[in-house]
C-alpha positions in Angstrom: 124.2 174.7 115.5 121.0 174.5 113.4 123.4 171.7 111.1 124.6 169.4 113.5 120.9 168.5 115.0 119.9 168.3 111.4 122.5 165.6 110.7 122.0 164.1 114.4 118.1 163.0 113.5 119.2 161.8 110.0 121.8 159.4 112.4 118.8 158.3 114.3 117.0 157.8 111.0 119.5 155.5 109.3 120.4 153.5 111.9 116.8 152.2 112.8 116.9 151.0 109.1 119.4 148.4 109.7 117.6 146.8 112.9 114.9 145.3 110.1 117.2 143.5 108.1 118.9 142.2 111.2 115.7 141.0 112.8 114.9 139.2 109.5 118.0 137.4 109.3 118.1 136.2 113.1 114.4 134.8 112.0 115.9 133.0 109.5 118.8 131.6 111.0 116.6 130.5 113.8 114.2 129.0 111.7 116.7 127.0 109.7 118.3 125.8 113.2 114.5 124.5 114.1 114.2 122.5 110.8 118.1 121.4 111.4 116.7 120.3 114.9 113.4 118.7 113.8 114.9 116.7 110.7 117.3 115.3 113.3 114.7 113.7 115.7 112.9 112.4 112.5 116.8 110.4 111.2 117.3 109.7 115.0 113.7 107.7 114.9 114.0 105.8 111.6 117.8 104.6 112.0 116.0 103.3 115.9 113.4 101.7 114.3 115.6 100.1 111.5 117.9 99.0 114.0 115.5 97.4 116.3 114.7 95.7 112.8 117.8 94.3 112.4 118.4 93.4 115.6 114.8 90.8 115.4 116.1 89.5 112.1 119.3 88.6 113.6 117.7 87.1 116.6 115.4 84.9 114.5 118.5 84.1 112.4 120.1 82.9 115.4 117.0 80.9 116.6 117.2 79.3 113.3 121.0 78.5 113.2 121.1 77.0 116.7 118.1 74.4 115.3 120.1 73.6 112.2 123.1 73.0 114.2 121.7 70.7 116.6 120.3 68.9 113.9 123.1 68.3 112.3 124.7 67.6 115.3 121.8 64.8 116.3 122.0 63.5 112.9 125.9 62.8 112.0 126.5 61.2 115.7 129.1 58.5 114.7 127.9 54.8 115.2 124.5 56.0 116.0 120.7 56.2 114.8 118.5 58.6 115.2 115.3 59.2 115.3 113.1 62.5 114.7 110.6 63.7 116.6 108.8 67.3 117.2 111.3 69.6 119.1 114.1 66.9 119.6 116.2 64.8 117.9 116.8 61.3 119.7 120.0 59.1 118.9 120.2 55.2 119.9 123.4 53.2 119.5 124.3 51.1 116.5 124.9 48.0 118.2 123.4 48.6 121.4 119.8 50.1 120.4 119.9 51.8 123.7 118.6 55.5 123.9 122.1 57.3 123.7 121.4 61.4 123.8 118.5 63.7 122.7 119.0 67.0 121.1 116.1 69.5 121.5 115.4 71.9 119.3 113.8 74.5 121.4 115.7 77.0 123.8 116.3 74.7 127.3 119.0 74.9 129.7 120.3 71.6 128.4 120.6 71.4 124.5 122.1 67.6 124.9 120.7 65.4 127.1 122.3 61.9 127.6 119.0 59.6 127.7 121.0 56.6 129.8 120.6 58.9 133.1 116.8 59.6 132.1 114.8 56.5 133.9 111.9 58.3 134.9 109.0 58.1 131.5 108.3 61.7 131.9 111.6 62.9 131.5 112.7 60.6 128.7 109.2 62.3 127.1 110.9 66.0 128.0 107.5 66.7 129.7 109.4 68.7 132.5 111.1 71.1 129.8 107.4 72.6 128.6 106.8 75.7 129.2 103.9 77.5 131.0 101.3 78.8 128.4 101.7 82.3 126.6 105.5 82.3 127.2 105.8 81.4 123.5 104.8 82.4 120.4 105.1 81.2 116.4 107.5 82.9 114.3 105.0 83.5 111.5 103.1 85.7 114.0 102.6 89.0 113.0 104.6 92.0 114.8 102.9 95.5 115.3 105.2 98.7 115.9 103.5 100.8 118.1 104.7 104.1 120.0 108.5 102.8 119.4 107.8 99.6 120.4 108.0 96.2 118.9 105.4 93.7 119.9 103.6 90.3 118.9 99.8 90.9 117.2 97.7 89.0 119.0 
């Protein structure tokens, strides 16, 4: 009997052995999950910001395209002049001389105004389509990123 509690302490021996290794490895796996984790909140940040990014050069793309095309629009009016002036485009008849349509070049609810229903002087001047102070801003103004969010240096 003396031999089988000899050999049933070496069990007890040996098999504490392995719970070290097995601890190390769990530590590791665990650790490499935690950088796994980590270095996908750091992608998941950059691709936002790079998005949001894109997404303001495509808007000031689109500001920029919508001005072009109401120029040229303004401009190649058939049997018309036209006549330039800061944020619109005004077009008289050939013949006529009378004020035909004016194309702003701003963001309005009316791109195209026909100037023959305009009487009133402070329409025909578009005073009615400025907007309040601070509601816009130049496009060579700086932008500051900030906590995830894009916004206008002042």
């Amino acid at each position: 009997m003396k031999v089988s509690s000899s050999l049933h302490f070496a069990r007890r021996g040996a098999s504490g052995t392995a719970l070290l290794p097995a601890l190390l490895i769990v530590g590791m796996v665990t650790l490499v999950v935690v950088l796994f984790f980590n270095m996908s909140t750091v992608q998941l940040r950059s691709s936002s910001s790079h998005a949001a990014v894109h997404d303001l050069n495509t808007l000031q793309d689109m500001a920029v395209n919508a001005a072009i095309g109401q120029m040229r629009q303004g401009t190649t009016e058939t049997n018309a002049l036209w006549i330039s002036q800061p944020g619109a485009i005004r077009t008289y008849g050939k013949s006529t001389g009378t004020a035909s349509r004016i194309y702003k070049l701003y963001s309005a609810q009316e791109m195209v105004v026909s100037a023959a229903g305009l009487t009133d002087g402070s329409a025909l001047n578009l005073e009615s389509d400025v907007p309040p102070p601070g509601t816009l801003c130049r496009a060579s103004m700086p932008i500051s990123m900030s906590r995830r969010r894009m916004s206008l240096a002042t």
